[in-house]
mmCIF file of the N, C-alpha and C atoms, coordinates in Angstrom:
data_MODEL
# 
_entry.id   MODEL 
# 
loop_
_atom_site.group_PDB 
_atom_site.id 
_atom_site.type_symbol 
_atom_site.label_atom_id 
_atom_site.label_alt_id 
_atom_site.label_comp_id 
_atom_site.label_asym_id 
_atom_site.label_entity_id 
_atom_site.label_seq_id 
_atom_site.pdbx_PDB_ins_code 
_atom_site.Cartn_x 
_atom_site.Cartn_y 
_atom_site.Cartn_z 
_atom_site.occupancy 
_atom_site.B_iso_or_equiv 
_atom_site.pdbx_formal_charge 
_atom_site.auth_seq_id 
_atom_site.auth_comp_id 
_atom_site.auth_asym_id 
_atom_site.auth_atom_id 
_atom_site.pdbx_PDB_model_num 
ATOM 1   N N  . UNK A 1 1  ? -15.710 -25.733 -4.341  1.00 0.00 ? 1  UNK A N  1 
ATOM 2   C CA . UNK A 1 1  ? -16.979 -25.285 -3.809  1.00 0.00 ? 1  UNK A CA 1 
ATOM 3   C C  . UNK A 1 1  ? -17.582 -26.285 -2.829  1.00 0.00 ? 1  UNK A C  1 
ATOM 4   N N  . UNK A 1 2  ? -17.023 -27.580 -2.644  1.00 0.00 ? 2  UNK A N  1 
ATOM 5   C CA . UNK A 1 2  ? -17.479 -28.437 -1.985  1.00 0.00 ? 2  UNK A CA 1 
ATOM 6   C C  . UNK A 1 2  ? -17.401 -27.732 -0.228  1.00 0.00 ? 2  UNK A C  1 
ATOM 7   N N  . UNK A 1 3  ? -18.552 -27.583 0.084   1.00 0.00 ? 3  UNK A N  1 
ATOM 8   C CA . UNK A 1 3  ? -18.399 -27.436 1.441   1.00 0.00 ? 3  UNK A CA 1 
ATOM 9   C C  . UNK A 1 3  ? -19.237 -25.537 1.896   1.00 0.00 ? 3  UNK A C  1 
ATOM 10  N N  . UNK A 1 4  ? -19.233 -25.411 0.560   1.00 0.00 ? 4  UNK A N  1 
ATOM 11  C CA . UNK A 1 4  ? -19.422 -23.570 0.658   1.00 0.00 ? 4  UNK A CA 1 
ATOM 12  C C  . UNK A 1 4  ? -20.836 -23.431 0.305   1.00 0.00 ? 4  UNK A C  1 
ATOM 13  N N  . UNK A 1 5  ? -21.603 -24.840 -0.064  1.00 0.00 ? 5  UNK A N  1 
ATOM 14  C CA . UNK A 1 5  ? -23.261 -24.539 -0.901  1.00 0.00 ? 5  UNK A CA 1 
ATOM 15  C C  . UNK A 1 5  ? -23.927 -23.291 0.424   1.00 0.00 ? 5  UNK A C  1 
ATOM 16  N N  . UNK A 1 6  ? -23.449 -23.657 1.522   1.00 0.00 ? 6  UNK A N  1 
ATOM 17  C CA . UNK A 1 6  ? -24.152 -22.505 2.584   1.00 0.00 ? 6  UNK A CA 1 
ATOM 18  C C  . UNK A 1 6  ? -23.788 -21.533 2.163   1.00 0.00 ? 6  UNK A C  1 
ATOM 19  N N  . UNK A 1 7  ? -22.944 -21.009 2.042   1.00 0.00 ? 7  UNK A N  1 
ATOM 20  C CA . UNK A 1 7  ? -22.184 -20.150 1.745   1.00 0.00 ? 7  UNK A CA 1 
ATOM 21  C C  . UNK A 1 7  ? -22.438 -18.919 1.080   1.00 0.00 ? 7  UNK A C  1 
ATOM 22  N N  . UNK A 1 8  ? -23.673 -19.395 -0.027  1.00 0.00 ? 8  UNK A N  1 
ATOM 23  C CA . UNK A 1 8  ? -24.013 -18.537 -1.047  1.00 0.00 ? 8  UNK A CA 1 
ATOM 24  C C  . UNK A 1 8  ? -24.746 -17.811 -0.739  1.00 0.00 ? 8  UNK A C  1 
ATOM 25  N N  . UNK A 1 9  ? -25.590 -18.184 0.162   1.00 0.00 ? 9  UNK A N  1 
ATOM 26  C CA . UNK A 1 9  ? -26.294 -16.823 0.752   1.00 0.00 ? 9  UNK A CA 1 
ATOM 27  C C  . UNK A 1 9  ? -25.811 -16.268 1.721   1.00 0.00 ? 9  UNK A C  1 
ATOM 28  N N  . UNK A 1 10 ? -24.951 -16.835 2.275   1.00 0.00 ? 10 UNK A N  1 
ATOM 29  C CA . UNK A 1 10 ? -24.349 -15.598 3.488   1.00 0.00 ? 10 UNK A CA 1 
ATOM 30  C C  . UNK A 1 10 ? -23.708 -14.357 2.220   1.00 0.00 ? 10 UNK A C  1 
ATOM 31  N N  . UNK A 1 11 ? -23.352 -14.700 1.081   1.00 0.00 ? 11 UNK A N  1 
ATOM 32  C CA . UNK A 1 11 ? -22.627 -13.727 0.069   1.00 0.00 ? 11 UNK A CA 1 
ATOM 33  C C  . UNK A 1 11 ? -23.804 -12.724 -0.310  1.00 0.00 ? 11 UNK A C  1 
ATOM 34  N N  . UNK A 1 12 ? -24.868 -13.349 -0.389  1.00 0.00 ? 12 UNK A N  1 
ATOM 35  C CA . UNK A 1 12 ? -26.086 -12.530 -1.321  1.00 0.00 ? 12 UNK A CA 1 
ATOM 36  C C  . UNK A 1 12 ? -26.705 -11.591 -0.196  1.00 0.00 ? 12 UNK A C  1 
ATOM 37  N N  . UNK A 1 13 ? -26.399 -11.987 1.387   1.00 0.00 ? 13 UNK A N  1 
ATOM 38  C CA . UNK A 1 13 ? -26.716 -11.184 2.299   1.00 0.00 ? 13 UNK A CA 1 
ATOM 39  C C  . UNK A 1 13 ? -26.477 -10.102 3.062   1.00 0.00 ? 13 UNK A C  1 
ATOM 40  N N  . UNK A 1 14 ? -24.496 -10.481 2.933   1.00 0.00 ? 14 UNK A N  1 
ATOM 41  C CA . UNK A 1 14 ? -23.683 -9.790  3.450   1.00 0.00 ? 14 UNK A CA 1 
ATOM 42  C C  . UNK A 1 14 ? -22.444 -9.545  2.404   1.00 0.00 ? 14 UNK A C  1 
ATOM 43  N N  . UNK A 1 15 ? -22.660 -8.956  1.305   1.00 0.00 ? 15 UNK A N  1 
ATOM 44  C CA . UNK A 1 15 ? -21.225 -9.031  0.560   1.00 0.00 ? 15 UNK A CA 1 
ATOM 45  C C  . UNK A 1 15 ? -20.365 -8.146  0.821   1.00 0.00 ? 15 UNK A C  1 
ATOM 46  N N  . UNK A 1 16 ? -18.910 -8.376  0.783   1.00 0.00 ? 16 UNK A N  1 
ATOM 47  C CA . UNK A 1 16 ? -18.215 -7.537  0.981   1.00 0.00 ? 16 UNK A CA 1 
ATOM 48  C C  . UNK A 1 16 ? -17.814 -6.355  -0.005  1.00 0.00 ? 16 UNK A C  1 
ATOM 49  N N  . UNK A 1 17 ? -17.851 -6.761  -1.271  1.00 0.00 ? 17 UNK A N  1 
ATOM 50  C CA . UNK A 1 17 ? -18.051 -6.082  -2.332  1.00 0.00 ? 17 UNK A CA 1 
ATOM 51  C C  . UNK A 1 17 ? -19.308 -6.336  -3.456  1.00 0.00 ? 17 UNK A C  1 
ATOM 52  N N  . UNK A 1 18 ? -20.349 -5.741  -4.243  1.00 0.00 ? 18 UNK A N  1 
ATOM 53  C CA . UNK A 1 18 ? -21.060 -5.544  -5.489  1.00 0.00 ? 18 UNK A CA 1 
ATOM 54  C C  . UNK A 1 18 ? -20.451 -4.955  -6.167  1.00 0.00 ? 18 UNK A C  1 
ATOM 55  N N  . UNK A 1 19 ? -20.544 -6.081  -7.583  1.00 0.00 ? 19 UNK A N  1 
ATOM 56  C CA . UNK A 1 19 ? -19.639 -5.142  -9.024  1.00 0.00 ? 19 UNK A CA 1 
ATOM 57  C C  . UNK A 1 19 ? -20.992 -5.686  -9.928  1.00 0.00 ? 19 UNK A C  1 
ATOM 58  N N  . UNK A 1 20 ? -21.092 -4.382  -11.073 1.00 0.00 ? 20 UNK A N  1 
ATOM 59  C CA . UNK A 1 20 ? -21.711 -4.985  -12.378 1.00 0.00 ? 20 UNK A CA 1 
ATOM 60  C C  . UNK A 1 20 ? -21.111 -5.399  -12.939 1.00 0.00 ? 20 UNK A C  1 
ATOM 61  N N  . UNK A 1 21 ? -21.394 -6.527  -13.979 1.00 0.00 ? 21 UNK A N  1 
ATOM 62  C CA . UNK A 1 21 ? -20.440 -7.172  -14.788 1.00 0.00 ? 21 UNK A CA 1 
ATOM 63  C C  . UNK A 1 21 ? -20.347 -5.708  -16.514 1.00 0.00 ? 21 UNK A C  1 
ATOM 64  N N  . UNK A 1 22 ? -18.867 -6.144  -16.191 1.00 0.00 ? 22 UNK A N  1 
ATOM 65  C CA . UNK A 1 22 ? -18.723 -5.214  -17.499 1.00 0.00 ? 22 UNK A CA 1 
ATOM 66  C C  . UNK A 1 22 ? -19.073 -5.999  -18.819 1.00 0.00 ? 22 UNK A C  1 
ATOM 67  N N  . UNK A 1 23 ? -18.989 -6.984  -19.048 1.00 0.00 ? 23 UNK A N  1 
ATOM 68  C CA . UNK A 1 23 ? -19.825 -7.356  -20.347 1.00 0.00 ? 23 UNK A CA 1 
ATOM 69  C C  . UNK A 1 23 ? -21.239 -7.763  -19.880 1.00 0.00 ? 23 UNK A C  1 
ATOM 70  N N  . UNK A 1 24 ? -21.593 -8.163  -19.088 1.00 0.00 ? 24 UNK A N  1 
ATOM 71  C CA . UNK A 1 24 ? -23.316 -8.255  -18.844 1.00 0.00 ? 24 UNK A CA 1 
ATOM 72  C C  . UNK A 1 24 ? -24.049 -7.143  -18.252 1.00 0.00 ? 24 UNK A C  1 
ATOM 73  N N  . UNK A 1 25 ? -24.430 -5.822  -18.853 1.00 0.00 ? 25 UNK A N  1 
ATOM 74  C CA . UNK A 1 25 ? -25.374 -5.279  -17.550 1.00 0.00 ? 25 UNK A CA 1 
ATOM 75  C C  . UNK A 1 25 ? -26.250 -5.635  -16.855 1.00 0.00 ? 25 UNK A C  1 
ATOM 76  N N  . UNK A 1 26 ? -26.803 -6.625  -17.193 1.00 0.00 ? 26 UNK A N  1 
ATOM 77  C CA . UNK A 1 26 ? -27.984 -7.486  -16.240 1.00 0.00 ? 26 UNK A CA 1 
ATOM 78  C C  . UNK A 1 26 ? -26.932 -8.419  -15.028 1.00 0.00 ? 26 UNK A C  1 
ATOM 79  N N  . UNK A 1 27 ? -26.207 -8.776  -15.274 1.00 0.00 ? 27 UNK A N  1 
ATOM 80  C CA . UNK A 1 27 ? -25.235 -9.786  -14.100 1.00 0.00 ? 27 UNK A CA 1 
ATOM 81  C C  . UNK A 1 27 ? -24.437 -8.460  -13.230 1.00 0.00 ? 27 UNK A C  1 
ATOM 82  N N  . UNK A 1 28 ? -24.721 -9.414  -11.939 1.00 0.00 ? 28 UNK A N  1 
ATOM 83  C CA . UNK A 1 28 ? -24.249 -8.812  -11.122 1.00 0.00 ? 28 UNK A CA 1 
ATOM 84  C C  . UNK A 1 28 ? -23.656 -9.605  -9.949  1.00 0.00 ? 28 UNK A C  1 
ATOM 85  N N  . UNK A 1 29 ? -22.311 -9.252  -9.727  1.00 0.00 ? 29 UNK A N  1 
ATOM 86  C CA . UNK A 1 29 ? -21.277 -10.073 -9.000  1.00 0.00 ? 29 UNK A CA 1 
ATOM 87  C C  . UNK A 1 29 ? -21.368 -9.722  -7.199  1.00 0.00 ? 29 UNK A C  1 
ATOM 88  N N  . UNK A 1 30 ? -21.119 -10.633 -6.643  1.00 0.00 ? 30 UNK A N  1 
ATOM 89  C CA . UNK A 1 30 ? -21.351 -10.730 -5.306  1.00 0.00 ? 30 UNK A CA 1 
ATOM 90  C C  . UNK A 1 30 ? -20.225 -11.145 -4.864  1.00 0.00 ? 30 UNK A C  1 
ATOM 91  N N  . UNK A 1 31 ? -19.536 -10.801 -4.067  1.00 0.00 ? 31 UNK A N  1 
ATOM 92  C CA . UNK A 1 31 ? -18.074 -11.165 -3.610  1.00 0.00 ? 31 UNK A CA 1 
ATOM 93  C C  . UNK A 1 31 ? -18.136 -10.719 -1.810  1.00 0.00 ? 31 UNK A C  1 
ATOM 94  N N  . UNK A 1 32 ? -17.492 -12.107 -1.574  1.00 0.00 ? 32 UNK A N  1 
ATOM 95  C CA . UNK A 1 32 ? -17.195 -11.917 0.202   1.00 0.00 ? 32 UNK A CA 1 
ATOM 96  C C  . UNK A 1 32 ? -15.782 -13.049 0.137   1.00 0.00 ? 32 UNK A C  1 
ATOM 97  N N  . UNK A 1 33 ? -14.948 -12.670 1.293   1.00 0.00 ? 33 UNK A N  1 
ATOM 98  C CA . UNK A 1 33 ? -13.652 -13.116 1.080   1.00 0.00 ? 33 UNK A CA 1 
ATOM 99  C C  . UNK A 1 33 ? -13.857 -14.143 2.487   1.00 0.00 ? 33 UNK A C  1 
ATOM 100 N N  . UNK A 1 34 ? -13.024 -15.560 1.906   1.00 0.00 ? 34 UNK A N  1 
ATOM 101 C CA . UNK A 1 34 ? -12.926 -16.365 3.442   1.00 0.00 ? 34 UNK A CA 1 
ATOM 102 C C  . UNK A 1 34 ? -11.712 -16.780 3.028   1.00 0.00 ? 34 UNK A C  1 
ATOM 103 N N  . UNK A 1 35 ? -11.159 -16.937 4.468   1.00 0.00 ? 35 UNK A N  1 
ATOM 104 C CA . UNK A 1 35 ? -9.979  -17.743 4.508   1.00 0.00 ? 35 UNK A CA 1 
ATOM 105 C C  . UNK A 1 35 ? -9.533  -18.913 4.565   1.00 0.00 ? 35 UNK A C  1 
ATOM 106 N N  . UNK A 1 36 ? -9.019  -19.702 4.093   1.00 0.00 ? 36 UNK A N  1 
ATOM 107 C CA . UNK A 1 36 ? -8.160  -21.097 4.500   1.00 0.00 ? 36 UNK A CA 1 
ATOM 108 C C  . UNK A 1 36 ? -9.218  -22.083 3.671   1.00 0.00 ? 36 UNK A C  1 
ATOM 109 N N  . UNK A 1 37 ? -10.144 -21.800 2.640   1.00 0.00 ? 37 UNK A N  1 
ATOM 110 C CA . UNK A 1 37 ? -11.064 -22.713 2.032   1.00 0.00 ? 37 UNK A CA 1 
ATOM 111 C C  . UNK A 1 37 ? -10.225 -23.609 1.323   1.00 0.00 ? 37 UNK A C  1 
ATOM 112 N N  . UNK A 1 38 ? -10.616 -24.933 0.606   1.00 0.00 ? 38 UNK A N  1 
ATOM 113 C CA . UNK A 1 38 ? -10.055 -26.161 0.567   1.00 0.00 ? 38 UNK A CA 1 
ATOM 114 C C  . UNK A 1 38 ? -8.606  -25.738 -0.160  1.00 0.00 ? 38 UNK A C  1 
ATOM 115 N N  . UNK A 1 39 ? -8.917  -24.719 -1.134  1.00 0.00 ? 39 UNK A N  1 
ATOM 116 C CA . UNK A 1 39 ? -7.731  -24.025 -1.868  1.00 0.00 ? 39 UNK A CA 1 
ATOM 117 C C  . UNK A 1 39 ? -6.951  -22.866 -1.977  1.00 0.00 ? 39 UNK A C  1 
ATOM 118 N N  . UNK A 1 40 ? -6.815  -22.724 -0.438  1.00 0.00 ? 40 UNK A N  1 
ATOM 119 C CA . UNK A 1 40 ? -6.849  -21.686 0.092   1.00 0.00 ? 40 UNK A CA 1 
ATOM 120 C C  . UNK A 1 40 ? -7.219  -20.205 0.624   1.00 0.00 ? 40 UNK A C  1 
ATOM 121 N N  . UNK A 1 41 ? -6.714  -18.857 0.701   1.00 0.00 ? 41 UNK A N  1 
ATOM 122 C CA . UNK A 1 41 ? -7.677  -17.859 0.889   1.00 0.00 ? 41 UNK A CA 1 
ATOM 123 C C  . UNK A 1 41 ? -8.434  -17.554 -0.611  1.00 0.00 ? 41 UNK A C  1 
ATOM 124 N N  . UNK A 1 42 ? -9.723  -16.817 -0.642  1.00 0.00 ? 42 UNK A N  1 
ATOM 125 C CA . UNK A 1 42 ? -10.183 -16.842 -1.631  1.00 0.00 ? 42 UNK A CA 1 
ATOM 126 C C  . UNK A 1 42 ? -11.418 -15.867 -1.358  1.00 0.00 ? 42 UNK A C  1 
ATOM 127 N N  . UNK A 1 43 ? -12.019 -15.312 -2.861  1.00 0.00 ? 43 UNK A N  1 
ATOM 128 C CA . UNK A 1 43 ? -13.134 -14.335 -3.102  1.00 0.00 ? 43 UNK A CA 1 
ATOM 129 C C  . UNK A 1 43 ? -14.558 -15.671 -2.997  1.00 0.00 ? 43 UNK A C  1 
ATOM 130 N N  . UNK A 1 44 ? -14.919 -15.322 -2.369  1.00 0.00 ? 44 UNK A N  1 
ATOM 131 C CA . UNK A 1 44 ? -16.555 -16.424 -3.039  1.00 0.00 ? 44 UNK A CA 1 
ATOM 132 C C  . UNK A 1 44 ? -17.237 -15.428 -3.953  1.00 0.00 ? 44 UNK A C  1 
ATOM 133 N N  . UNK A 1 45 ? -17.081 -15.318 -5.334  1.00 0.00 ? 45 UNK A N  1 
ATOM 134 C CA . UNK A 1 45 ? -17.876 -14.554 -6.342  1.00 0.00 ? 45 UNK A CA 1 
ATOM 135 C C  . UNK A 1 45 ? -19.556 -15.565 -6.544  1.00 0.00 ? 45 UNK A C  1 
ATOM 136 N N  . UNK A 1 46 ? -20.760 -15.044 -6.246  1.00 0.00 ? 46 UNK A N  1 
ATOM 137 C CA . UNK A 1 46 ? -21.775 -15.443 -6.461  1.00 0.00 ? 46 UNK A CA 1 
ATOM 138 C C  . UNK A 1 46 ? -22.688 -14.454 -7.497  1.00 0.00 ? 46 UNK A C  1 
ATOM 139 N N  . UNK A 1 47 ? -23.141 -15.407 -8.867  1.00 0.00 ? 47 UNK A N  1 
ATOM 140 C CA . UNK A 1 47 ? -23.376 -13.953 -9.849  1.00 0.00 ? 47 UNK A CA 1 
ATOM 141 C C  . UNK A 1 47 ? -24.790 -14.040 -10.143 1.00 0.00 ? 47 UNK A C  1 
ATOM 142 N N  . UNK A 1 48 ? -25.465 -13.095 -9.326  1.00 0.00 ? 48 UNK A N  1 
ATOM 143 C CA . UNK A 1 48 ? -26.806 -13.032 -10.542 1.00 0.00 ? 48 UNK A CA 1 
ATOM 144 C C  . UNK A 1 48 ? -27.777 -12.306 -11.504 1.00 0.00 ? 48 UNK A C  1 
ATOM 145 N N  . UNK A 1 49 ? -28.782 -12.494 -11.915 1.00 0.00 ? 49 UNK A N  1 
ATOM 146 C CA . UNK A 1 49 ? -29.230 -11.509 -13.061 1.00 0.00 ? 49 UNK A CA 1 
ATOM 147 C C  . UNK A 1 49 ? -30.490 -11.819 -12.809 1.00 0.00 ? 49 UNK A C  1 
ATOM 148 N N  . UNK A 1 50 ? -30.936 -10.307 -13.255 1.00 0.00 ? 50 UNK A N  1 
ATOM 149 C CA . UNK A 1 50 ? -32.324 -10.395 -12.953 1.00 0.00 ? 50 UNK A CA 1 
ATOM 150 C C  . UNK A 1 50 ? -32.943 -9.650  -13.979 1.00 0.00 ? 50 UNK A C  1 
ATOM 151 N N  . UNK A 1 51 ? -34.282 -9.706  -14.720 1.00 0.00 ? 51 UNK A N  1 
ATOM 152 C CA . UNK A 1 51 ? -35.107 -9.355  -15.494 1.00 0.00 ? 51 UNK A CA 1 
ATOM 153 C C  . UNK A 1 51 ? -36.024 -7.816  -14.890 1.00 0.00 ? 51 UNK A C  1 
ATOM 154 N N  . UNK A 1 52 ? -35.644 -7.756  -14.176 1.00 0.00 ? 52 UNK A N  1 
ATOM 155 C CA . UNK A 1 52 ? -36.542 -6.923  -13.003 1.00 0.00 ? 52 UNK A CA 1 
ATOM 156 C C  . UNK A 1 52 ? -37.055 -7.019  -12.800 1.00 0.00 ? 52 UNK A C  1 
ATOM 157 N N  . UNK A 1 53 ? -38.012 -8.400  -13.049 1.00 0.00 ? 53 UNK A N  1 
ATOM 158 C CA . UNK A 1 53 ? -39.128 -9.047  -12.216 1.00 0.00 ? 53 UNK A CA 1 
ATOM 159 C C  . UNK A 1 53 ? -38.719 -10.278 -11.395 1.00 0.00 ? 53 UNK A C  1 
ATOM 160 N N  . UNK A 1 54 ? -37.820 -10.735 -11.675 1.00 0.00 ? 54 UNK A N  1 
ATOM 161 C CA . UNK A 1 54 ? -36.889 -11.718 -11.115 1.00 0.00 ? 54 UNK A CA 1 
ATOM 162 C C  . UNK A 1 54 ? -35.458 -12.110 -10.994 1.00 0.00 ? 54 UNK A C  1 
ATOM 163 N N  . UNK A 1 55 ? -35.274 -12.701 -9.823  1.00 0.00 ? 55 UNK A N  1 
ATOM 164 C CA . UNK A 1 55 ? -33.511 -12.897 -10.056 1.00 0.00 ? 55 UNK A CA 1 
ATOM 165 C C  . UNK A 1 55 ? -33.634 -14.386 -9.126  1.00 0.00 ? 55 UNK A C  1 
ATOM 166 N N  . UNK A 1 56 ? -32.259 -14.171 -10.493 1.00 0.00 ? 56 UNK A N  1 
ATOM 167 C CA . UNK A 1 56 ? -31.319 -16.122 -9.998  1.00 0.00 ? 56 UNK A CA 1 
ATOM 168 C C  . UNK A 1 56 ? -30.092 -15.582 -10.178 1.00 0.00 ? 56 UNK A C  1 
ATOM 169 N N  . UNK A 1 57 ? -29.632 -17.029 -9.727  1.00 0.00 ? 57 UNK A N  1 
ATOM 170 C CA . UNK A 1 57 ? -28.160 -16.856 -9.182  1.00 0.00 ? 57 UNK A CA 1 
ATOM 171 C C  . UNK A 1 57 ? -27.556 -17.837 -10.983 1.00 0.00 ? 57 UNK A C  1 
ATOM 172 N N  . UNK A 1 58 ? -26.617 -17.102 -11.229 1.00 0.00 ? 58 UNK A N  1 
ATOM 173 C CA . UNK A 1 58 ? -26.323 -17.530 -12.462 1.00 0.00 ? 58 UNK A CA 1 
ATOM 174 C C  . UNK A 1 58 ? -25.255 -18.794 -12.073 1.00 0.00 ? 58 UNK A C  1 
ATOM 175 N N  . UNK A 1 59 ? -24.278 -18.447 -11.546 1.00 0.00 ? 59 UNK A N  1 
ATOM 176 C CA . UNK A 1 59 ? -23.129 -19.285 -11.036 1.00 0.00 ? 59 UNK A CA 1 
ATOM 177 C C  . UNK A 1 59 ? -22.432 -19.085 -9.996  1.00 0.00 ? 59 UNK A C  1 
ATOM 178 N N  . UNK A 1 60 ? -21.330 -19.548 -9.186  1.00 0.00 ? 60 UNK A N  1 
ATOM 179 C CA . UNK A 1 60 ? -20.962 -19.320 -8.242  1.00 0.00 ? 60 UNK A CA 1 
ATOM 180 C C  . UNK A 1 60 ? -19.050 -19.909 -8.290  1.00 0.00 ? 60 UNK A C  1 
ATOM 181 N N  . UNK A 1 61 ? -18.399 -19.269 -8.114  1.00 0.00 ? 61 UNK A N  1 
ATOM 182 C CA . UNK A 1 61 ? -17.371 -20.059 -7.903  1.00 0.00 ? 61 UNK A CA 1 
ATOM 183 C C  . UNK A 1 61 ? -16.203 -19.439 -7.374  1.00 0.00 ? 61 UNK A C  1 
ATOM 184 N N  . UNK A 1 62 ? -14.978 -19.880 -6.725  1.00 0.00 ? 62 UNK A N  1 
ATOM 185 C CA . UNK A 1 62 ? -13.700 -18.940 -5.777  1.00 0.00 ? 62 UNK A CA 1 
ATOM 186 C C  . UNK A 1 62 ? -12.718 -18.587 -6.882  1.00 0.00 ? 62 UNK A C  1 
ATOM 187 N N  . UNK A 1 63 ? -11.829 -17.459 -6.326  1.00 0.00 ? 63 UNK A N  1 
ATOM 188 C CA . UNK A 1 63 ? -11.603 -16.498 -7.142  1.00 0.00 ? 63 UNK A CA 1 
ATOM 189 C C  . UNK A 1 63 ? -10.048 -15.983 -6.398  1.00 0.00 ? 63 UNK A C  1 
ATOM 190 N N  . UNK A 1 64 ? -9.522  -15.828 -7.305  1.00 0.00 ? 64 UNK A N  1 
ATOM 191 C CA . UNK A 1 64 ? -8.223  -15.257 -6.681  1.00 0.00 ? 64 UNK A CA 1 
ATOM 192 C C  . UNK A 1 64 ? -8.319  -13.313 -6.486  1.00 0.00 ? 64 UNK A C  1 
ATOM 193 N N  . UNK A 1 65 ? -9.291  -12.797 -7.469  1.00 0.00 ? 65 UNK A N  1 
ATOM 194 C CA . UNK A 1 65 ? -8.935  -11.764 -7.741  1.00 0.00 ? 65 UNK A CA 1 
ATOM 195 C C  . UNK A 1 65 ? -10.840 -10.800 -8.252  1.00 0.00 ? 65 UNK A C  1 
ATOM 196 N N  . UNK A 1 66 ? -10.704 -9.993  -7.659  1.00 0.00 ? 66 UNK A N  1 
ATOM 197 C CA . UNK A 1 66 ? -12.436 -9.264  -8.054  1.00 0.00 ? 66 UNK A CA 1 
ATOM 198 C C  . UNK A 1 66 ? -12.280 -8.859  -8.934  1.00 0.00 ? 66 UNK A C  1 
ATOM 199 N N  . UNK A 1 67 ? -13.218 -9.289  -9.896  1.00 0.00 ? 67 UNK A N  1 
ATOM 200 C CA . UNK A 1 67 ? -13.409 -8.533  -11.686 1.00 0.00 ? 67 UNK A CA 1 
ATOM 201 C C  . UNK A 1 67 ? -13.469 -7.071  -11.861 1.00 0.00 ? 67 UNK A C  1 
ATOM 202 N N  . UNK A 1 68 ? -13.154 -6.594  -12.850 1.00 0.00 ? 68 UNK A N  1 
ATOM 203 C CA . UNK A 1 68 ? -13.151 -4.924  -12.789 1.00 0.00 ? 68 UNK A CA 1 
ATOM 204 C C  . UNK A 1 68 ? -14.705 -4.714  -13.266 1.00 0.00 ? 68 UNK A C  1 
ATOM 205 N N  . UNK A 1 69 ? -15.253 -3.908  -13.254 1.00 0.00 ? 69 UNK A N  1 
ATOM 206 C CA . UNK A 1 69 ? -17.108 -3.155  -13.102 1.00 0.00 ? 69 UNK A CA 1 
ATOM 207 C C  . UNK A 1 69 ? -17.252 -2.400  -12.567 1.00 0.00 ? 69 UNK A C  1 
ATOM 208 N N  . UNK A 1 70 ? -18.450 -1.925  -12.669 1.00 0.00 ? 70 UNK A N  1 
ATOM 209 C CA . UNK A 1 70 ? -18.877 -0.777  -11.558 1.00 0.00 ? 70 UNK A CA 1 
ATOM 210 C C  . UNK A 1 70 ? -19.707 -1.299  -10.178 1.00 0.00 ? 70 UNK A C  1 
ATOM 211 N N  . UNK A 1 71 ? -18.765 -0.569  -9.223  1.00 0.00 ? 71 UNK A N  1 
ATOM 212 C CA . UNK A 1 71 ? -18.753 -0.759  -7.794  1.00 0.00 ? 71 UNK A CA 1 
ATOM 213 C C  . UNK A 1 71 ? -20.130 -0.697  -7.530  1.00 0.00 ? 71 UNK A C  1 
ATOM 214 N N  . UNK A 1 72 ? -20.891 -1.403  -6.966  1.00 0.00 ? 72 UNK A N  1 
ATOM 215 C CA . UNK A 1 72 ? -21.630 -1.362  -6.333  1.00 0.00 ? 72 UNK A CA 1 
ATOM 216 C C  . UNK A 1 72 ? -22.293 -1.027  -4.967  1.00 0.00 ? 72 UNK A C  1 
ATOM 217 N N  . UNK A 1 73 ? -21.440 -1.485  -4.337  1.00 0.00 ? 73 UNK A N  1 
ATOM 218 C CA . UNK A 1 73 ? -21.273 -1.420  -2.974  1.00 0.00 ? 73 UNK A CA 1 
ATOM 219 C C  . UNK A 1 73 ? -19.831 -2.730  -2.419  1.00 0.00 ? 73 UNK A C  1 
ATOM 220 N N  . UNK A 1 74 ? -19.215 -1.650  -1.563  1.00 0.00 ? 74 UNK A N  1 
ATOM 221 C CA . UNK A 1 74 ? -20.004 -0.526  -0.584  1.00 0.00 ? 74 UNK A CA 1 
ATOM 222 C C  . UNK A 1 74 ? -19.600 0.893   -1.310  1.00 0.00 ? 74 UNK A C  1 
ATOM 223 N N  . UNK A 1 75 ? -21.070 1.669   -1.268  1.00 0.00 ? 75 UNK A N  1 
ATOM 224 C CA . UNK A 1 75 ? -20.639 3.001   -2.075  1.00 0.00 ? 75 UNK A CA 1 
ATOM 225 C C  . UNK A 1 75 ? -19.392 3.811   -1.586  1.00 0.00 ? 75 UNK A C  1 
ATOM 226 N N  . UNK A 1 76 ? -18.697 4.132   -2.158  1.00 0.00 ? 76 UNK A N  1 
ATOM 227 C CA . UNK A 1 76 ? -17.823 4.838   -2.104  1.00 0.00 ? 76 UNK A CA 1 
ATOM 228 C C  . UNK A 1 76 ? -17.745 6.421   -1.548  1.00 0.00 ? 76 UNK A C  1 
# 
C-alpha cells in the first residue's frame, strides 16, 4: 500500500466495481484495478460501513481477486 494512500479516494470516487460484503451487510467493498503496483497488477479493494448516519473507511488493501456479494455497481 505504500505509495497508494492517494489512491483511496480516487476508489471511493470512481470505482470500477461495488460489492456488499456477504458476511457484513453494513460493509461495503470498493474496487478499482491498477497496473504494475509495487506487487504487481492488482484490485485496490477500499471497504466501508456506514450506520446511515455515517461512513468510514474500514480498511484498505490489494487484491488478486474481487470477493463474491452483491453487485453494486456498475448495475447490471
Amino acid at each position: 500500500m505504500i505509495g497508494l494512500e492517494a489512491e483511496i479516494g480516487v476508489v471511493l470516487d470512481a470505482p470500477d466495481v461495488v460489492r456488499r460484503s456477504r458476511t457484513d451487510r453494513g460493509a461495503v467493498l470498493f474496487y478499482r484495478y491498477y497496473r504494475a503496483t509495487s506487487v504487481g497488477d492488482k484490485w485496490l479493494c477500499v471497504v466501508t460501513k456506514s450506520d446511515g448516519i455515517e461512513a468510514f473507511i474500514v480498511t484498505a488493501y490489494l487484491t488478486d481477486k474481487i470477493k463474491q456479494g452483491e453487485e453494486l455497481w456498475p448495475i447490471a
